[in-house]
KOLVO-946048 format. One record per residue (C-alpha): x, y, z. Coordinates in steps of 0.5 Angstrom, whole numbers, padded with zeros to 4 digits, always signed. Layout:
% residues N
XYZ ...
% end
This chain:
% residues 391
+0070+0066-0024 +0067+0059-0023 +0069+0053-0027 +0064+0047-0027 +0068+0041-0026 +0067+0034-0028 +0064+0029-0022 +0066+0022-0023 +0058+0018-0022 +0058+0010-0022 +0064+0010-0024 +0064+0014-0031 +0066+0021-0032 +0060+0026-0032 +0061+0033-0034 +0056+0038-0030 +0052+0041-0035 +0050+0050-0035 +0044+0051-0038 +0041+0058-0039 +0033+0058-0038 +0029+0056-0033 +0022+0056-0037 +0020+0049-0038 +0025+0045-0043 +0031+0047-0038 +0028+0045-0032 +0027+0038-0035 +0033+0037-0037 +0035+0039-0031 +0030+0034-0027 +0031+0028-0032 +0039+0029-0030 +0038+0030-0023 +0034+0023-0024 +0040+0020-0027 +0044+0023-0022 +0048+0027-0026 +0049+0035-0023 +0046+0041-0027 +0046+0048-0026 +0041+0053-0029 +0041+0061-0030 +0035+0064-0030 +0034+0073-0031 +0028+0073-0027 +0029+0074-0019 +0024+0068-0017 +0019+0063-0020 +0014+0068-0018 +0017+0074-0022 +0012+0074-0028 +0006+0071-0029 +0007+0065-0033 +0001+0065-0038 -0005+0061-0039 -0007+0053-0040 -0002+0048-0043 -0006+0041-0047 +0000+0036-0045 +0001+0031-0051 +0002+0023-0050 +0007+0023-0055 +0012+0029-0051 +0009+0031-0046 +0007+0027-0043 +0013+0023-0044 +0018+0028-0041 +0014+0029-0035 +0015+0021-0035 +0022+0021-0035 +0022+0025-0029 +0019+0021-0026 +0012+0026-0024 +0008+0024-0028 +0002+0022-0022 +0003+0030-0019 +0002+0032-0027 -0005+0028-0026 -0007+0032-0019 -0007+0039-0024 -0011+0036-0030 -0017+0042-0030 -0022+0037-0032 -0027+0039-0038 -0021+0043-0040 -0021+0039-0047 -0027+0041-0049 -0027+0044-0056 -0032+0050-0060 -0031+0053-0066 -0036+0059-0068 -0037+0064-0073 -0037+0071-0073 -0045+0071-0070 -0044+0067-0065 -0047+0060-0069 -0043+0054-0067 -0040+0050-0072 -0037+0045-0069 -0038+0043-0061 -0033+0037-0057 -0035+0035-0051 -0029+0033-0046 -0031+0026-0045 -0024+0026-0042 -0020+0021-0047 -0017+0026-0052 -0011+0024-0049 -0009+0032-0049 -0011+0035-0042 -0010+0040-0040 -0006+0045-0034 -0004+0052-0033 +0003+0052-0035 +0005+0056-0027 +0002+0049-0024 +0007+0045-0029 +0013+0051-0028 +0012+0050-0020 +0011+0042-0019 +0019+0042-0024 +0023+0046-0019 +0020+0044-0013 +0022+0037-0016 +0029+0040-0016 +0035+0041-0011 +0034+0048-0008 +0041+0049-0011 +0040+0048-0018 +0036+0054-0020 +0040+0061-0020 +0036+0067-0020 +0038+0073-0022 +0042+0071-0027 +0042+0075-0033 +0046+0073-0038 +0050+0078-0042 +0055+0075-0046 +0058+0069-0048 +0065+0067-0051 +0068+0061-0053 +0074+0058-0050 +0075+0052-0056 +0075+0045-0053 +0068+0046-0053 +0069+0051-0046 +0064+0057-0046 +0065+0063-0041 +0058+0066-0039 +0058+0073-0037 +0052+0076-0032 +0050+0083-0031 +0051+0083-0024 +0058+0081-0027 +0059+0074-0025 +0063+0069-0030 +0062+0061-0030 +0066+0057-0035 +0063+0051-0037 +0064+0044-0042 +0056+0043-0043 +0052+0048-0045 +0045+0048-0046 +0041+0054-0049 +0033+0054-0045 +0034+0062-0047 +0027+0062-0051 +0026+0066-0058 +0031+0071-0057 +0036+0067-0054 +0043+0069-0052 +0047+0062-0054 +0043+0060-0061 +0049+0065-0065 +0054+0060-0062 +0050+0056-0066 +0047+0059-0072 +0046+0066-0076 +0037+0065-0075 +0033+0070-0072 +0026+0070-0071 +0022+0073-0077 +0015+0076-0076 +0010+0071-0078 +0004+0076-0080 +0000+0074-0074 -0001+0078-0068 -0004+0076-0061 -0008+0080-0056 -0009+0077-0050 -0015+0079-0045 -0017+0077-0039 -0025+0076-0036 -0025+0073-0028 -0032+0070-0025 -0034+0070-0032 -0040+0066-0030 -0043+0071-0026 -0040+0078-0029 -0040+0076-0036 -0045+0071-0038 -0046+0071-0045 -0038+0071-0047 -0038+0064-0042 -0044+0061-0045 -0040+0062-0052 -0035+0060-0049 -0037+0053-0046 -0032+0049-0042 -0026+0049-0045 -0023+0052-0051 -0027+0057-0056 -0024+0058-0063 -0029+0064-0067 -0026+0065-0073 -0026+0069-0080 -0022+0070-0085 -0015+0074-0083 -0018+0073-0076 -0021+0071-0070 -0023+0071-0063 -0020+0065-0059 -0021+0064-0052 -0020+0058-0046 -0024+0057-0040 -0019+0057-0034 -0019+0054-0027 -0022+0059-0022 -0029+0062-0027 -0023+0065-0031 -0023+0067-0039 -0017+0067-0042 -0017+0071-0050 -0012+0071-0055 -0015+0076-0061 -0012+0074-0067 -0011+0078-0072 -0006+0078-0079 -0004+0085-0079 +0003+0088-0082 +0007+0090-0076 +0006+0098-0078 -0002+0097-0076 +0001+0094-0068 +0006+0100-0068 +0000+0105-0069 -0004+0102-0062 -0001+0106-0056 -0001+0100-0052 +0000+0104-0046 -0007+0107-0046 -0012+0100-0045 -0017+0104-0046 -0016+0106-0053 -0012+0100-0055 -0019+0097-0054 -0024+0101-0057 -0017+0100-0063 -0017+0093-0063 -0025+0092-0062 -0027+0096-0068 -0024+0090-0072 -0030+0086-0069 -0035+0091-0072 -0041+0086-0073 -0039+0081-0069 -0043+0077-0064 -0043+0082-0057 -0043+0076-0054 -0036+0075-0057 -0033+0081-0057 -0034+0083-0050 -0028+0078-0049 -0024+0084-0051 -0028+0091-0049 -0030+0088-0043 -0023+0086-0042 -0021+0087-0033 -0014+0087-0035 -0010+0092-0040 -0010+0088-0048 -0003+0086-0049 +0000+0084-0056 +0004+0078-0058 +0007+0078-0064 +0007+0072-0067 +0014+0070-0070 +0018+0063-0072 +0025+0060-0074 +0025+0059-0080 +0022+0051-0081 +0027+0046-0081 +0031+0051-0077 +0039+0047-0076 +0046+0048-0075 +0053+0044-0076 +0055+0041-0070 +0059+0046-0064 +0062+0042-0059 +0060+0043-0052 +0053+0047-0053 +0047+0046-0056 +0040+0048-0056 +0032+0046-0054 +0025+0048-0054 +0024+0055-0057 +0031+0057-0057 +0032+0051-0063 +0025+0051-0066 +0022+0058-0065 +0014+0056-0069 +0007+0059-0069 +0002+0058-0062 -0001+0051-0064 +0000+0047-0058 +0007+0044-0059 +0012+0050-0057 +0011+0047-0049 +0011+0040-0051 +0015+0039-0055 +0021+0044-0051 +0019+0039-0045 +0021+0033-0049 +0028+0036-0052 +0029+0036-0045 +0028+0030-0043 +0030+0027-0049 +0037+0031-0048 +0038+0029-0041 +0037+0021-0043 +0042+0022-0049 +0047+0025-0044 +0046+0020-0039 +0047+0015-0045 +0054+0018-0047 +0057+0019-0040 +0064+0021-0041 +0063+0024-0049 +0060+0030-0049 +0060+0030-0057 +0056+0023-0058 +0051+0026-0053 +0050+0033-0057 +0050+0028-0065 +0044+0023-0062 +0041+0029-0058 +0041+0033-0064 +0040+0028-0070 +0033+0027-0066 +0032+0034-0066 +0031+0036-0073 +0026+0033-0076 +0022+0032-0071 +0023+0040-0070 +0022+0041-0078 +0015+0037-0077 +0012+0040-0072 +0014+0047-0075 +0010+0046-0081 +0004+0042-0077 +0004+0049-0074 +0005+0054-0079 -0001+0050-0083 -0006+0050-0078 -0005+0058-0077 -0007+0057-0083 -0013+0054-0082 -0015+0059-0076 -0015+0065-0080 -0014+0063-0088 -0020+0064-0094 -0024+0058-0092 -0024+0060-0084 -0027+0057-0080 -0028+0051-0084 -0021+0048-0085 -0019+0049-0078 -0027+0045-0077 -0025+0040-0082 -0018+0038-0079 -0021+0038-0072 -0026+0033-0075 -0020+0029-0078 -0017+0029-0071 -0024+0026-0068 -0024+0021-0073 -0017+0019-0072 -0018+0018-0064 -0024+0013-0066 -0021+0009-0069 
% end
């Protein structure tokens, strides 16, 4: 078994902190440690950075996001990976008419990066030792004291003082914490794919423009993002029960299709060919969520960031707001060097609101996307954000 001992830095004590994820809070935290000279030590499942495609685009906040990549001390290589015109913004109805059209005019202050650029520039930022791959975490157990022993599949153990769950939804370290688990929030996601969109598939990329397309109705909808390289990135959005997902063989793209198009009878061809003309298989997302204002008492020696903490409905938040609990951690416990628990109280104390607001933020605006009064309340917050820009 490996013990994770404390280091003496600058004449403090600082305990080595574990923390389990690689995704993009957990290497945050780490880079922000590693910037205030304090070790840590990630265990990841996946073999390698490149084991799994790493989803689509990310717009990155000025007041997270962005703030985090700062306290790493990366926010100039950040800049080299902006697509730019990415934060343009559409809304159409069911026929295709635009509603509501944003051009980027570039000081939107959210630009956006694929989230596998912004993946790659945290752990190329790291110490080649920091990153266990293959580390899939099986069982967890407290040893009081705030101690923990991790136990992995390939049957090695690490005990550890300072433990950070990075783990995602279904994450293996929130029961130490917390009795929640997520719940389904109604909403599934069908993501597509169109590649040299211009060329093949004219139509739908003209519906989409330059940057994010919303096409929605009520209980419904078709979302779609222009990425890097003449991409078309979809994200079909239906509220439906979890009995209609099961009854789609997902394993037969051809007919999982035909299924989830027949949803879109009489829709704009230009838009439901984001799903029938699809290049690779339509693979479902659902949607589920923590419960807002997702908390726990305080368990010394572990705490949690990013979806592990506040599980919450795709609106923009989840990656921004995982990178800033991690930078937010990482600046906490360099602040506490020597005392484990006033780390986790003020990290924590932070988190809960901040997490409890943009939960509900996000709960609302999924609303607004496929509601009775869909497209037009999602426009009317949309007009309302343009209006708080200018002013």
């Amino acid at each position: 078994m490996n013990s994770i001992t404390k280091k003496t830095i600058s004449g403090k004590m600082t305990t080595p902190v574990t923390i389990v994820g690689a995704g993009l809070g957990g290497l945050t935290l780490a880079r922000v440690l590693h910037v205030h000279g304090i070790p840590a030590t990630i265990y990841e499942a996946e073999p390698s950075a490149e084991a799994r495609a790493q989803g689509g685009q990310l717009d990155i906040h000025e007041d997270n996001g962005q703030l985090a990549l700062q306290a790493a001390g990366l926010f100039d290589e950040f800049l080299g990976l902006i697509h730019k015109g990415g934060e343009a913004t559409r809304v159409l109805d069911q026929h295709g008419k635009v509603l509501f059209d944003k051009p980027d005019d570039g000081n939107a202050g959210r630009p956006e990066v694929l989230r596998g650029d912004l993946r790659r520039l945290l752990i190329d930022s790291l110490p080649a030792e920091t990153i266990q791959w293959g580390k899939k975490l099986i069982n967890v157990e407290p040893h009081g004291d705030g101690r923990h022993e991790l136990t992995f599949a390939d049957g090695s153990t690490v005990s550890t003082e300072l433990l950070v769950g990075a783990d995602g939804a279904w994450s293996k370290i929130r029961p130490l914490l917390s009795d929640a688990q997520p719940e389904y929030v109604g909403t599934t996601l069908i993501e597509t794919y169109l590649y040299d969109a211009d060329v093949r598939h004219s139509a739908a990329a003209k519906a989409v423009g330059s940057g994010a397309m919303f096409a929605l109705a009520p209980g419904m909808g078709i979302s779609a993002h222009r990425e890097a390289e003449d991409i078309l990135h979809t994200y079909v959005q239906l509220n439906r029960p979890v009995e209609w997902i099961a009854g789609i063989d997902f394993t037969d793209a051809t007919a999982a299709t035909r299924a989830v198009a027949a949803e879109f009878d009489g829709w704009a061809p230009e838009l439901t060919a984001l799903i029938t003309d699809s290049e690779t298989a339509p693979i479902p997302r659902m949607i589920n969520a923590l419960p807002i204002g997702h908390r726990w008492n305080r368990v010394p020696g572990v705490t949690l960031l990013g979806d592990a903490a506040h599980l919450m409905p795709p609106a923009g938040e989840g990656a921004n707001l995982a990178m800033f609990d991690g930078a937010e951690l990482a600046k906490a416990i360099a602040a506490h060097q020597g005392d484990i628990e006033a780390a986790l109280t003020a990290y924590e104390e932070a988190l809960f609101p901040r997490s409890e607001s943009a939960a509900a933020g996000s709960h609302m605006i999924l609303g607004l996307c496929l509601d009775d009064r869909a497209p037009f309340g999602f426009i009317d917050f949309l007009a309302g954000a343009l209006e708080e820009e200018h002013t």
